[in-house]
N, C-alpha and C positions, 0 to 999 in steps of 0.2 A: 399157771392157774390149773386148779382142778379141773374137772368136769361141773361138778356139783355148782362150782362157781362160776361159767359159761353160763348155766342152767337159770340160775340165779340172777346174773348181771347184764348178760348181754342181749343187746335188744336184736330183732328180728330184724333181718337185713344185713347187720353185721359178717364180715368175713373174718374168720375164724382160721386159725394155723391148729395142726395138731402134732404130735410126736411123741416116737417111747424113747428117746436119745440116743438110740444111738449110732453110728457112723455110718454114711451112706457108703453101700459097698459097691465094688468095682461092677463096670458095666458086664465083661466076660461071665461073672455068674449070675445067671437072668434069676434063677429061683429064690436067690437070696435077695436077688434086688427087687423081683416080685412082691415076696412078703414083706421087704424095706416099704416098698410104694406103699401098700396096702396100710399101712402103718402110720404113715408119713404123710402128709398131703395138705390142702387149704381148701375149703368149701363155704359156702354163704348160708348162714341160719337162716332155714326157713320154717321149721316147725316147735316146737316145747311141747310136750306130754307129758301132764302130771302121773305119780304113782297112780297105780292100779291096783284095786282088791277083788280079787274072783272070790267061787267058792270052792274051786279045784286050785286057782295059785295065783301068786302075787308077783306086781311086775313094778322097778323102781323108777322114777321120771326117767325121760329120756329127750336128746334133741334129735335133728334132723340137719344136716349139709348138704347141701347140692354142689355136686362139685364139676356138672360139668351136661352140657348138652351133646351127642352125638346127631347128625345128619345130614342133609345135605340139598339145597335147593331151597329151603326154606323149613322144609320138612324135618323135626325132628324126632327121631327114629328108637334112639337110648337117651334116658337122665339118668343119670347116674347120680344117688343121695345114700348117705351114711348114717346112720342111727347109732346113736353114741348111748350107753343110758349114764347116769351121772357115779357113777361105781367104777367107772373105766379106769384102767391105770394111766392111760395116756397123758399128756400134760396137754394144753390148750391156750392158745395164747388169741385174742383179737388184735386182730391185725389192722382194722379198717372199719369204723362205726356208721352209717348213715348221717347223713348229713342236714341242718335246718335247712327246709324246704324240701327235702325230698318227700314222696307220697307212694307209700307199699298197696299196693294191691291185694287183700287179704279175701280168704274165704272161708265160711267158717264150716269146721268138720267133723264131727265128734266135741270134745271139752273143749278142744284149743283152736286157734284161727291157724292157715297157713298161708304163708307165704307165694306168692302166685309170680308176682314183677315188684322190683323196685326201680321207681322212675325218678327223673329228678326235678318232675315241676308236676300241677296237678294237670295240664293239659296232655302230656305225653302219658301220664296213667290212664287220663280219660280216652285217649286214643286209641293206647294197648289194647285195654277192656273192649272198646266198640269190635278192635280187629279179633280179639280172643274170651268170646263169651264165656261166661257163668252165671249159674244159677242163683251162686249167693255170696257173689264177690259184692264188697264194697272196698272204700278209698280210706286211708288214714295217714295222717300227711304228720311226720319227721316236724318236733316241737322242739322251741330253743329250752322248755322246761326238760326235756328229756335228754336232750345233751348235754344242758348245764348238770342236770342231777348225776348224770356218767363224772365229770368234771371235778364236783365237789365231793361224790362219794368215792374219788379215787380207782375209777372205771375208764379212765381216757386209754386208747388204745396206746400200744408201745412201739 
């Protein structure tokens, strides 16, 4: 899949694969396998932003991945998210869609909502929340309308 089409189809919560194809190289050269990583990887959508018109320049949609928490004791310390815009040459493939009954913890921040927690019932989101405040999070609870429409319009993950 493109980007544009990630962009386009994949709903928020979704985990998402990415890659430019080609061969994972040996471990002994760290720098190539550095930029292999960097290249290479799986992350959870948590954000969509539409285009942008300035009057100094213009910016094309773009998504967001998280691909990972650093820290230690509860404390998390690095996130680590990737900003893909839909122009990438990458390929992208979803790997893993949310599921009926799960419930996303969204905030909303500028145009688009983002992705906070996805849980898998609305008790353990209303949990999350009580333990990890915001200002202007609310609940949006994973519909069988929204998986069936993945389903029928030929978005089921692979």
């Amino acid at each position: 899949m493109s980007a544009h089409t990630i962009y386009d189809c994949a709903s928020l919560g979704s985990v998402v694969r990415y890659c430019d194809g080609t061969a994972w190289p040996p471990a002994r050269f760290r720098k190539k396998l550095s930029a292999w990583e960097s290249r290479n990887g799986t992350g959870r959508l948590v954000k969509k932003e539409p285009p942008r018109t300035r009057a100094t320049y213009s910016s094309p949609a773009c998504f967001t991945l998280h691909e990972g928490d650093f820290g230690q004791g509860g404390i998390i310390v690095v996130s680590v998210r990737r900003t893909w815009s839909v122009e990438s040459d990458l390929r992208f493939e979803v790997v893993e869609r949310p599921s009926i009954g799960m419930v996303r913890v969204l905030q909303d921040i500028g145009e688009s909502p983002e992705l906070l927690n996805l849980a898998r019932d609305r008790e353990a989101a209303e949990r999350w929340l009580a333990n990890n405040p915001y200002s202007r999070a609310y609940l949006e609870e994973v519909s069988a309308d929204e998986v069936g429409a993945d389903v029928i319009e030929g978005r089921a993950a692979a």
